[in-house]
Structures are given as C-alpha cells and as structure tokens.
N, C-alpha and C positions, 0 to 999 in steps of 0.2 A: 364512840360507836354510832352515833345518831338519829336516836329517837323522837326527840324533842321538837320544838319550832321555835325560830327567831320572833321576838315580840321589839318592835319598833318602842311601845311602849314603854315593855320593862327594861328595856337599855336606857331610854332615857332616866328611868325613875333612878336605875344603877347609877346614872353618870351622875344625875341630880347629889344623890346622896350622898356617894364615896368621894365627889368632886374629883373624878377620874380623868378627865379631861384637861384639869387643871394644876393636876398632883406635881408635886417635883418626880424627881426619876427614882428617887429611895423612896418614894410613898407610895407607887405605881408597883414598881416592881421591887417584891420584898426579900429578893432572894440578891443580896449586894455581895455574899463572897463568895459565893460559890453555886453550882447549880442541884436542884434537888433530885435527887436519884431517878425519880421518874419517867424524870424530864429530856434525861440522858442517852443519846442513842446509841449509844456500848447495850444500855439495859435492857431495851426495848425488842422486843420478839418480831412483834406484828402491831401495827395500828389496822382497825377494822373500821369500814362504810358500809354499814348494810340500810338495804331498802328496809321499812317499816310501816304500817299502817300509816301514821302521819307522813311520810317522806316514801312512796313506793317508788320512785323513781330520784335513786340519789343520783346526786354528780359530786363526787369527790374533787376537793379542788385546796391546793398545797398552798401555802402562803410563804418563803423563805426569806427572812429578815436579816440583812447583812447588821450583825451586831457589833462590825470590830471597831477600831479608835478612830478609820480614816470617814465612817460616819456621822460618829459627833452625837448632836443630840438629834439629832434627822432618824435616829431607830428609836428614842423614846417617843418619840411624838408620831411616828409612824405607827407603831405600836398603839398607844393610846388613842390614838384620833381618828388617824386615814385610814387602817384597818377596821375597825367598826364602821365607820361612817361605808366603806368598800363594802360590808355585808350586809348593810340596810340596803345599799342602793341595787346591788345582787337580787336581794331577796324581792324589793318594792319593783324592782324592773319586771321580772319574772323571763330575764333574761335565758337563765339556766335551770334544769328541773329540781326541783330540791335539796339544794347546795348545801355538803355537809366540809366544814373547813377543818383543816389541822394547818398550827400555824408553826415554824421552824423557826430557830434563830439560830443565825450560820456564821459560822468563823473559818480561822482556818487552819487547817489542819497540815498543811507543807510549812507552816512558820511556828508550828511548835502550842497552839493553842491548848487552853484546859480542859475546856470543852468546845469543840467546833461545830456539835452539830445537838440541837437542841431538838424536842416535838413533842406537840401537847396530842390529846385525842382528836380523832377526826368529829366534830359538834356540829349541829346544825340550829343550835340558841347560844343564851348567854354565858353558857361553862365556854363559850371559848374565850371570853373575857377574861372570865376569873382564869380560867388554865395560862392562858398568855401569860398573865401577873408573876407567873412560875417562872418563868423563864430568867437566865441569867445573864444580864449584856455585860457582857466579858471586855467590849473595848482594850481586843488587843489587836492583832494580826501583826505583818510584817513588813517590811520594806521589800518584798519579793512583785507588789506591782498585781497581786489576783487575791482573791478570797476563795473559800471553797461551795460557791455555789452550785456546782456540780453536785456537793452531798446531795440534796434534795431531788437528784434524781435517780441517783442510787438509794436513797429512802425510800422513795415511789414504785420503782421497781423492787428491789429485794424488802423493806420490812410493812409492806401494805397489804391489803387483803380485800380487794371490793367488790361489792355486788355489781357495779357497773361493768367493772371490765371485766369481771368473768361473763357476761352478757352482751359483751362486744360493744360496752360505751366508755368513749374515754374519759379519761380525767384530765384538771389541768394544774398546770403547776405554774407558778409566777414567782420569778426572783426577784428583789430588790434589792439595790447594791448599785456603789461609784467605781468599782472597780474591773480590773479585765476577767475574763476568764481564765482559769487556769489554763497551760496550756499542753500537759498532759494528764492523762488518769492515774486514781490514786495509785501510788505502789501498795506493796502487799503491808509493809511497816505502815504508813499511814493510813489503812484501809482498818487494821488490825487495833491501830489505836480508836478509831472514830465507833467502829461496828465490831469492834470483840471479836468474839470466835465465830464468829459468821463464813462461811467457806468464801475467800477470796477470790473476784469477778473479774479476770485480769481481762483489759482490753487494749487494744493497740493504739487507739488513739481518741482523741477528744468525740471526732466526726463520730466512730464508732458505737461509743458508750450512747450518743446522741442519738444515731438511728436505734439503737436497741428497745432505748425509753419512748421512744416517739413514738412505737409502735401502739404504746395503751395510753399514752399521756399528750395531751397538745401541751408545748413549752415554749415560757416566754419569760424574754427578761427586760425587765424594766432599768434603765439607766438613772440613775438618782444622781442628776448634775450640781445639784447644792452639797454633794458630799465631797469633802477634801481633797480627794485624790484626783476625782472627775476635773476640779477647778482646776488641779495644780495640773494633770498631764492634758487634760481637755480631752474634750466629750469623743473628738473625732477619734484616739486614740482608741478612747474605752470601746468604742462602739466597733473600730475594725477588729479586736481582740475576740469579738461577737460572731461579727456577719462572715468570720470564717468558717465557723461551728454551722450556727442556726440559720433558719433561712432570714434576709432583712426584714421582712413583715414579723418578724416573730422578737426582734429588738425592738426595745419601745424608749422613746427619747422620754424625759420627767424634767421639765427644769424647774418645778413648781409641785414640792411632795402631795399639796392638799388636791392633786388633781388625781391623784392617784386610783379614787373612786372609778369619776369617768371615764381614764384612760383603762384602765381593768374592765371594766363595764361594757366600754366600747370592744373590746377584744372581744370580748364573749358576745356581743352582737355580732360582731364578721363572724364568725366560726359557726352561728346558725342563720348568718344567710344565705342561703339557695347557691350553686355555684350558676352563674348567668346573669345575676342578678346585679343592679345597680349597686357602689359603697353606697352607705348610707350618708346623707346629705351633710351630719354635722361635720363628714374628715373635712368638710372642703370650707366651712362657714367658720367654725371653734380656730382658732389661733393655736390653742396647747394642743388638738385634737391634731392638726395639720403639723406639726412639730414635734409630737408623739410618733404619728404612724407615716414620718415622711421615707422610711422603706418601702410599707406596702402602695403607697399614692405614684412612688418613684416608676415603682414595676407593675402598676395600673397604667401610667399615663399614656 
C-alpha cells in the first residue's frame, strides 16, 4: 500500500544481520518449491499506491524480474543486491517523488510455467525486501526464444490501483530479462492461466497492448547481456525483438547487472528533464551509461 519510508539505515542493519547480500539462493528466497498464494497473480485482485502523509506524492514504479533457467543466478543476485542497492539510490537521488515499488518475478506463460507471473505489495521501506524473499524463482521457461515480460504490463494496467495515475501521473515499469519479447499478446488460454477469471483483454497485437499501457505507465526494458540466451543469440537479436515494440530510448543495453542502479536511475533522470534541455553529461562521459542508452544518444545525435 505505502505508507512507510525507506531507511538507508535499516537496510543496512537488515543486510548486516540476515547476511542477505551474501545468503545462497535457498537462504534468500525460502519459498524453493513452489510459490506462496499471495504472491500469485491468478490471486491477486488489485495491488494499491496510495499517497500518505509520509509519501503524498507517490510514484508507483514496477520492478519485473526475469526468473526463468536462461537467467542463471543473475535473478538471485539481482534480486538480493541490485534491486535494494536500485532503491537506495532512487530514494538518496530524489530523482522521483516518493517511490513506492512492487517487485514481479516473471516467467513464462507460452512454455507452460507454474507460475509466470509473481507480485509482492506496492512498498515504499523495507517490507519490499522481506516481500521479495516470497517470491519463487521457478528457473524454468522454454526453448520458444521470449519470456513473458509483457505480464507486467498487463499487471499495471488491469490488477493496480494508484493515486498517481488517477491524478494524471504516471508510473513506471522496468523489465529485466536476456530474452526477446514475445511476439504476440496473450491468448485468452494463457491469459486465463496467469490472471484467473479476470475478463480477458484481447489485443491484436504487441505494438497495441504497448500503446494501451503507455498511456499511464513510462516502460522500459533493460537487456541483461550476462544472461544465457542474450550470450548465446547475442544482444543485437534481443534488442531488434524490442525496438519493434518500444521506442529505442526506452531499451536499455546492461552488460554489467551491478550497474543496474545507475542505468535505472539515469532513466528516471531523462524522463524529468525539461524537454529542450541538454542529456545530462554522464550519457556521454560513463562508458555503461553510453552503452545503456546508445538508443536514445543514437536519436539525439
């Protein structure tokens, strides 16, 4: 819901203690066979953002975790490391106004997964931590070439509820994944399996669904080149599988997951500067930064 406040502090004292940072992947995340009900988006009605005396100007903002086999250990560690260290840096920027995060772990749903589409609460402190710990990396997917990181914006739009965007501010959503995109929208059978009885959203095609969400959501996907699939068909592929969807500034290259802060960070710096106004200095100086955003630099220059 988000009421609360991130404490730099008491993350650390968290990380200190549980040695969370450190943990293997069964001491991290304790749900190893299956995922827990809560967690499940068949279950899930609505997740809610509301403003609050400490947070009156929320930004809801999606975090979608490619959890299947062709990632490896790159979603444990994403998960325990880059994600917290991505919400300290959020919060200590004051990049975006009172960032309340809900985090996904996405599978997929066209190759038959158990669960492909996972979601904690939308948090603005340390229950996102502990709620993540929930989550269940299924390490499956398929030889079919995509994962379903499209659920996550059919989450944003059908099971969300925000104070922002009923107030005409958007949210944002960030995918993580080696993989392409799918390259159409769910059918009604797999829409049925992921979201239950939810009235089915048929759309014609990828672009579609894409302008629909865009309308209350800025979306971006981040390319995790350390992951399997990325090495084995190479980036160029993953990323054309993209820039036919989304516009290219809104693909983001990663060949280095621990960067994942800055490149997230830096996103949300362009998206509140001025339109007229200069990029900011680091796309051209940072080497990952310039290798991140060589879309949006491509269609600047």
């Amino acid at each position: 819901m988000g009421y609360g406040r991130w404490s730099t502090d008491q993350y650390t004292t968290y990380s200190d203690t549980t040695n969370y940072r450190s943990a293997s992947v069964q001491q991290v995340f304790t749900n190893t066979d299956s995922a827990p009900n809560d967690v499940v988006v068949k279950n899930i009605q609505l997740r809610e953002s509301r403003d609050s005396d400490a947070n009156p100007n929320s930004t809801p903002i999606i975090l979608g975790l490619d959890v299947t086999g062709s990632m490896g250990l790159y979603a444990s560690e994403i998960a325990r490391i880059h994600l917290p260290d991505l919400m300290t840096n959020i919060i200590e920027s004051g990049v975006v106004s009172d960032p309340h995060i809900l985090v996904m772990g996405i599978g997929d749903p066209r190759a038959g997964d158990n669960y492909p589409a996972q979601a904690t609460q939308f948090e603005p402190d340390l229950k996102i931590i502990e709620q993540t710990r929930d989550l269940f990396i299924e390490g499956r997917g398929g030889g079919n070439d995509v994962e379903g990181y499209d659920l996550a914006w059919y989450f944003a739009k059908y099971c969300t509820s925000t104070d922002a965007v009923q107030k005409g501010r958007k949210g944002v959503i960030f995918t993580f994944g080696d993989e392409q995109l799918a390259r159409n929208p769910l059918t009604e059978h797999q829409w049925k399996k992921v979201f239950g009885t939810k009235e089915y959203p048929q759309f014609s095609s990828m672009g579609e669904l894409y302008a629909m969400v865009s309308q209350d959501w800025e979306i971006f996907h981040v390319i995790i080149e350390q992951g399997n699939y990325c090495r084995s068909a190479g980036s160029s592929v993953v990323r054309r599988s993209w820039t036919q969807v989304l516009p290219s500034s809104r693909v983001l290259n990663c060949s280095d997951s621990s960067q994942l802060k800055n490149i997230c960070s830096m996103a949300l710096e362009i998206l509140n500067t001025p339109v007229g106004q200069p990029l900011p200095y680091a796309l051209y100086e940072n080497s990952e930064l310039k290798h991140a955003f060589s879309g949006l630099l491509e269609q600047n220059a």
